[in-house]
N, C-alpha and C positions, 0 to 999 in steps of 0.2 A: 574217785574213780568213776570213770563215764563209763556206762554201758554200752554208747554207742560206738561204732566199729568205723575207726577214718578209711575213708575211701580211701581205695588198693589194698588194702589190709582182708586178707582172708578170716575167718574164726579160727581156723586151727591153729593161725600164725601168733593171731590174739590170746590164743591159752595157753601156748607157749610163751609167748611174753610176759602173761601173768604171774604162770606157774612161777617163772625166773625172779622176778619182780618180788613175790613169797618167799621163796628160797633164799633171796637175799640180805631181805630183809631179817626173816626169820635167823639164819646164822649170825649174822653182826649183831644183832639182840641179844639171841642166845650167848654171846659170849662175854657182854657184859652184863648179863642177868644170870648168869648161873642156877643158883639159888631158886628164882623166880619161875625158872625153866623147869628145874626140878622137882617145885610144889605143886605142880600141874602136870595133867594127863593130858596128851595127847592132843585129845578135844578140844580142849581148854585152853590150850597154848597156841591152837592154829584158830581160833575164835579172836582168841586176844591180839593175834596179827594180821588177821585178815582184818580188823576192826581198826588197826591203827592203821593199816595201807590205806585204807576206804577212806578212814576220816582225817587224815593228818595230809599238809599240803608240803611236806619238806621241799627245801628250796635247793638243797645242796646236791651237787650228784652223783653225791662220794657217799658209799654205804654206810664208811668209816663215821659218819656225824650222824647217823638215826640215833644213838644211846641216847644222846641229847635232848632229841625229841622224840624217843618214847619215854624218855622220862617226862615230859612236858605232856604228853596223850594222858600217861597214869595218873601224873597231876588231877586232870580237866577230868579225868572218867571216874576217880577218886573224890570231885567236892560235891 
């Protein structure tokens, strides 16, 4: 995730796109990690997906395939 803001792009528009970007992510995880969701507080759970948005370069543009590869994130932040 770049910090920098593509020209025409306002910041509020930017943190909106983000927030959406979180939230989507975060639900489609959440729903295949149940469990995983539910071992964690709060903090801990928007740490560990803001950490996989950041770090993970998913190719697909379907939320429906991040399970996949935040299984492959837990992998890599697991060895």
């Amino acid at each position: 995730v770049s910090e920098r803001m593509p020209a025409g792009y306002s910041a509020a528009g930017m943190r909106v796109y983000r927030h959406l970007v979180y939230l989507g992510a975060s639900q489609m995880i959440e729903a295949g990690f149940p469990q995983l969701r539910e071992g964690m507080g709060e903090q801990a759970w928007r740490v560990l997906i803001e950490g996989f948005v950041r770090q993970s370069a998913w190719t697909s543009p379907f939320y429906g395939d991040l399970q996949n590869e935040f299984r492959l994130f837990l992998a890599r932040e697991s060895a």
